[in-house]
N, C-alpha and C positions, 0 to 999 in steps of 0.2 A: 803547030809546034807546042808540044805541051810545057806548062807554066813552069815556073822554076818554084822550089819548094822556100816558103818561108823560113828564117831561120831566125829563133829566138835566143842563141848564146849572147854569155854577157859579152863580146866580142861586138857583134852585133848590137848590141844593145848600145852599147858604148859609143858605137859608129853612127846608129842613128840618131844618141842624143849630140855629137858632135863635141863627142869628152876626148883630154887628148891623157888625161893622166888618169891612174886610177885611184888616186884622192879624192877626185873632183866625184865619183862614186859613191863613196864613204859618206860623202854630205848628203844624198841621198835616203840612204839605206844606213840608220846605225845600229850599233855591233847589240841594241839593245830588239831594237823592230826584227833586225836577222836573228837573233835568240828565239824573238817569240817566234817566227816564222816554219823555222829551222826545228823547234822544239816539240813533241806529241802531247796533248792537252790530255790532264789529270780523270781518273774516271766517273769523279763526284760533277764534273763540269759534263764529258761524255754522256754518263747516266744521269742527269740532275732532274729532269723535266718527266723522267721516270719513276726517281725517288718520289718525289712532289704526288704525283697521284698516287702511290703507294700508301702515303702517310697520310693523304686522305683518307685512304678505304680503309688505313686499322682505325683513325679515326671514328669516322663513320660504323664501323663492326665495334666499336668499345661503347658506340651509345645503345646499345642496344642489353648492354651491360651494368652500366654505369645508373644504380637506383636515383630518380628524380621524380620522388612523391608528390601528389596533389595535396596540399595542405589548405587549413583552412584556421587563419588567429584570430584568437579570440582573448577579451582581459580577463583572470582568474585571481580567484581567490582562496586560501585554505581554511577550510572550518574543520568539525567533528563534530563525533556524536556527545561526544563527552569533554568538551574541552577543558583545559586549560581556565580555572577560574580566577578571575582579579579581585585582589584584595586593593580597595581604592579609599582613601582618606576624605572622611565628610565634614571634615574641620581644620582648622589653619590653628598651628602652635609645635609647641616642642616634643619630642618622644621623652618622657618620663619612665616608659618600662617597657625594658624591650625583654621580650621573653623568646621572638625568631630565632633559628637558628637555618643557616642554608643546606637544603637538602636534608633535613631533619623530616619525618615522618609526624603526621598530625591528624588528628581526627576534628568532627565537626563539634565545634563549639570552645577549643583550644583559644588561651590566648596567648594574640601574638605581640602585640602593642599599645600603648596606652598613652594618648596623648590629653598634656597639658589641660585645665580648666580649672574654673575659680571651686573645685572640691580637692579634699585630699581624697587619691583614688583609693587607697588603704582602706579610709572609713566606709571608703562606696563598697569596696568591696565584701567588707564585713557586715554592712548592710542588704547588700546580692544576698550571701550567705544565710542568713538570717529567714530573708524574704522566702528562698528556694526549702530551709528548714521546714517552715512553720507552712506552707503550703502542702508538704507532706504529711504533719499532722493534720493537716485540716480535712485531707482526703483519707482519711483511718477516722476523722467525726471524735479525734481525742482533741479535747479542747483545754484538758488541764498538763499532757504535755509541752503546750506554748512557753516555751523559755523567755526572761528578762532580758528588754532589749538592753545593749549593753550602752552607754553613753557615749556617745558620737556628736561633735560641734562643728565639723569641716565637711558636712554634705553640701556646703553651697546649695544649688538650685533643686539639691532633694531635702532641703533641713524643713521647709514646710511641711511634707509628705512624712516625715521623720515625725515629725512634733504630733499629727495627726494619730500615727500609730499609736506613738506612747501614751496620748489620751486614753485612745482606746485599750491600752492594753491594761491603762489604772483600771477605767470600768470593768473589762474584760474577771480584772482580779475579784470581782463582786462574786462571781460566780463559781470561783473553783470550792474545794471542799469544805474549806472554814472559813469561806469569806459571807460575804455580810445576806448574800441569799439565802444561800441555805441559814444562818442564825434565825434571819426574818422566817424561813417556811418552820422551821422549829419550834418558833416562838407560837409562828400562828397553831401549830396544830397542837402544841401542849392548851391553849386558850380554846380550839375545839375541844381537846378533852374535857377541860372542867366544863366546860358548857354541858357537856354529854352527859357529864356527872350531874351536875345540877339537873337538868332534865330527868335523867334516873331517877333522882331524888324526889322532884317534886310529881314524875308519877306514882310513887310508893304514898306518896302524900295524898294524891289526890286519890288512889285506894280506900287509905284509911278515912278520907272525909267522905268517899261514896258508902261507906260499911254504917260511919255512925248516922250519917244520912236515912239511910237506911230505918236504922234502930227509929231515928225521932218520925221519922213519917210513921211507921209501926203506932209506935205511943200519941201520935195526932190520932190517928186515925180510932184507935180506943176512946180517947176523950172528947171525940168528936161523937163515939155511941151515947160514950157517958152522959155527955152535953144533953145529949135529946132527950135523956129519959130523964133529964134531972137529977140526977144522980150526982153531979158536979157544977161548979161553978162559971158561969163562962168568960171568966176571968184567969182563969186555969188554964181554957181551950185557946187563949189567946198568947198567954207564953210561948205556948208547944207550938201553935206556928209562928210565933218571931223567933225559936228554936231551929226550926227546921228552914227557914226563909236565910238564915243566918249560914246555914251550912252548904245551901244553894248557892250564896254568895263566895263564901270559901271556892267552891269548886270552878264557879267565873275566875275570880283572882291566879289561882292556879293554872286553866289553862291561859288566860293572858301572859302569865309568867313564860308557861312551854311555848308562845309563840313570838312571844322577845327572845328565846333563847336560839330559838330556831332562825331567827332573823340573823339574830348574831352569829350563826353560823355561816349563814351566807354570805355575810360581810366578810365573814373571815375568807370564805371559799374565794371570792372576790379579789382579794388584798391577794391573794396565791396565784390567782392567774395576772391581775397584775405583771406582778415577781415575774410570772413565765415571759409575760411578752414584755417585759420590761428587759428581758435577759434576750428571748431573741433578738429584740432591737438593737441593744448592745453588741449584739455575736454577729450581725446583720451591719452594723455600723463599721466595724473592725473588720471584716473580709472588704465593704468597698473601701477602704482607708488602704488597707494590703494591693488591693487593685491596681488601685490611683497610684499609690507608689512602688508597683513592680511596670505600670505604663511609665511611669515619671523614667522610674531607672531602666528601662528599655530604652527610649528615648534619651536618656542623657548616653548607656553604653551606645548606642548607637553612630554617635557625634564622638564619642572619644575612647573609646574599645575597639580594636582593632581583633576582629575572632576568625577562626579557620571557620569559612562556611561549608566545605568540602574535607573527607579523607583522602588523604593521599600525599605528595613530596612537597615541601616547602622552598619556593625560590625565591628571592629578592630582586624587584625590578630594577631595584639602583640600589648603590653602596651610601648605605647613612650606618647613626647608630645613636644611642640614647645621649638625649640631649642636642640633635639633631633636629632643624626645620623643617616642618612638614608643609606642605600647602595644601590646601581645600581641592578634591578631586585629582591630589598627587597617586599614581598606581607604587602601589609599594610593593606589595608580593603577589606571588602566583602561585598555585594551588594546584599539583599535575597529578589528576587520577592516575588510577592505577589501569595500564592498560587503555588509557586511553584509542579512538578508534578518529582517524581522522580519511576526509576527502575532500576532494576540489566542488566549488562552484563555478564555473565557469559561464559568463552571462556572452549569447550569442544575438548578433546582431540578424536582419531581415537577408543582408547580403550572405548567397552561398551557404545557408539554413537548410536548404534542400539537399544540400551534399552532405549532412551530418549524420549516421546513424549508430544506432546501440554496438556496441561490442567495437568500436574502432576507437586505433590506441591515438592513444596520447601523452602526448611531449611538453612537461612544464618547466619553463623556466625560471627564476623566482629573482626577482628585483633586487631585494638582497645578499642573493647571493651569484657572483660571477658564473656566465653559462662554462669558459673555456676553462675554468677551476675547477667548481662543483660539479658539474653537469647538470643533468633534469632528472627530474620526478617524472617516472613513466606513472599512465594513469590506462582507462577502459573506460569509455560510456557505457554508466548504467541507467541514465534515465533522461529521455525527453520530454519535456510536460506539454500539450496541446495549448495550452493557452497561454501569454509570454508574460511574463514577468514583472516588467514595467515597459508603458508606451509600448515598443515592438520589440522588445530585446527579451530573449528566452533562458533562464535559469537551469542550468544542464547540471546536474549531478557525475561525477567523475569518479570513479574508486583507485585511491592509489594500492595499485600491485603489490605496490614493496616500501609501502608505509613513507616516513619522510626520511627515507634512504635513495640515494638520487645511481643515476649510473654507474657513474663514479664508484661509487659504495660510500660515498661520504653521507654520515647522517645531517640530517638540519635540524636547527635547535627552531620549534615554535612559536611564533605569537601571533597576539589575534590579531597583526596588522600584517601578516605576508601575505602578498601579492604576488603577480607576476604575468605572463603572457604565455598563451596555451597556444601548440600549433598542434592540430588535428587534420592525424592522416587519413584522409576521406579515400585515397586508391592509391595502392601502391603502383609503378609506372616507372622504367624505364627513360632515359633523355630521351632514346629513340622515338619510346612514345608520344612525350611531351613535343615532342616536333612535329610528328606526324600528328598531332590532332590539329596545329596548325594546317598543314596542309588540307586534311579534310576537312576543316570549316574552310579553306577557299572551295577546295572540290563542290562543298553541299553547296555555297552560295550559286 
């Protein structure tokens, strides 16, 4: 007898659980469970486990797109070839004369400031002046156009060096055209002339005593016949030689004369070179006197002169102004050639040193100034040196592209204290890649 077929109406249902009402239903099944039951499920729930590996795989296919470079940081520095020069204070006191102006154009040897010390800087100055004069003449070998120094009593720590000059420049005045040298070399050589004259004189003299000389040995020499033959007396013959002994003596006296006078000419020639090296001495004395006080006022500009050591634009490192406290080693201006040329140092450590080479760019970011504002200074390896630096750390040369103009396009204003951190792109590489090299260092192991 074949089965009787199951039957699963709510009738049925009803019957089996032994319900007599269809309330007692309801508490079963609410109108919320028969909603869901009753109702076709949304196609985000249908398809969901679909979507899910779909948004994988664009995933997965966007790493393969999505740049994720090997970099390599490093701490950096900005220098140049030409930098930026400081002008820095070697003395503690007030500014007295500011002659700065900002972004004003200056060449070397300008000045800029003038601080404070126990001199009026006025007098210094007109003393500089003087000093740079007269060293001009000295190199032309013109010694008589050395002008009068003028009277200065506020050199402080140069009045020494001051007093020294003016000695020498009393001395100095021995020597020009109507001072007391040349009267002296005048005197001496009119005193050679009469000398010369007398000499003249006294060989015209001694001429005329060699002529009568002459005549009386003649007339000895007669009375000397006479004598022998008796003819005369020799009392006669004895005259005529204390005549002629007489005039032999003359002629002694005479040249003793020409060689006192000839003496006296050397003495004079003497007294003249004297004069000369008495004069170079002096001329000799008065350059290291100039010396000693163009070192003195070197040295004192140096502590309280503030000068352009460079051409090129004038900045001020901080806002003062005259009358204004300086301090010892305060940076006051900066000095911006013209054209300046600037590039990175970049000091690389032992780690991933092997991954650096020439021509791969780089990304600086600068301590100073915000990355997500500014941006970076793109840069280029231009040079890696074989031997490191300090201890193991290697000094890499960097050329900025596009000067200190950052991505952005914003420029950066420089100083010799920016820094900042350098990442260098050692390979460019996709994420995809950067993942799969993971996986092939598991493969290689």
């Amino acid at each position: 007898m074949p089965q009787q077929e199951e039957s699963y109406s709510l009738d049925a249902m009803l019957e089996a659980a032994n319900i007599e009402r269809l309330d007692e239903a309801d508490r079963i099944y609410s109108h919320e469970v028969r909603e869901i039951i009753s109702s076709k499920p949304v196609w985000i729930v249908r398809n969901g486990i679909a979507m899910f590996f779909g948004i994988i795989g664009l995933l997965f296919t966007l790493t393969f797109f999505i740049q994720y470079p090997d970099i390599v940081k490093a701490p950096v520095k900005i220098v140049g070839d030409n930098l930026p020069k400081q002008i820095i204070s070697k003395s503690e006191g007030r500014i007295v004369y500011l002659n700065a102006l900002e972004n004003k154009k200056v060449i070397v040897g300008d000045v800029l400031a003038i601080l404070q010390s126990n001199a009026d800087y006025k007098q210094v100055l007109l003393f500089k002046k003087w000093i740079d004069q007269t060293e001009l003449d000295l190199k032309g070998n013109n010694w008589n156009a050395i002008s009068q120094l003028a009277t200065l009593n506020q050199l402080g720590d140069l009045q020494k060096n001051y007093q020294d000059i003016a000695q020498q420049i009393y001395q100095l005045s021995w020597a020009k055209t109507k001072g007391y040298f040349n009267q002296k070399r005048d005197a001496i050589a009119q005193d050679i002339r009469l000398i010369n004259l007398s000499k003249e004189n006294a060989n015209n003299q001694k001429q005329l005593i060699l002529q009568d000389l002459a005549m009386q040995q003649g007339v000895l020499d007669i009375n000397e016949k006479l004598a022998n033959e008796k003819v005369i007396a020799p009392l006669d013959l004895i005259k005529d030689k204390s005549t002629v002994l007489s005039k032999k003596q003359q002629l002694v006296q005479v040249d003793a004369a020409d060689i006192n006078q000839s003496a006296n000419i050397v003495a004079k020639q003497k007294e003249l070179l004297e004069i000369e090296k008495l004069n170079a001495d002096i001329q000799q004395n008065f350059i290291a006197a100039l010396f000693n006080a163009k070192s003195a006022l070197t040295e004192w500009s140096n502590r309280y002169i503030l000068v352009a050591s460079e051409t090129g634009t004038l900045q001020f490192a901080s806002y003062f102004q005259e009358n204004s406290w300086i301090k010892t080693g305060q940076e006051l201006f900066y000095i911006i050639p013209k054209q300046p040329t600037y590039f990175a140092e970049l000091i690389a450590s032992q780690q991933n040193f092997g991954k650096l080479k020439q021509g791969q760019q780089v990304n600086i970011a600068l301590n100073s100034y915000q990355r997500n504002e500014f941006g970076v200074l793109q840069g280029t390896i231009i040079n890696i040196p074989q031997v490191p630096y300090k201890d193991t750390s290697f000094l890499i040369k960097v050329k900025l592209t596009k000067g200190l103009q950052t991505n952005y396009q914003k420029p950066i204003h420089f100083s010799n204290s920016l820094t900042g951190t350098a990442d260098v792109i050692t390979a460019e590489a996709s994420l995809a890649d950067r993942l799969l090299y993971q996986w092939r260092g598991l493969f290689a192991r």
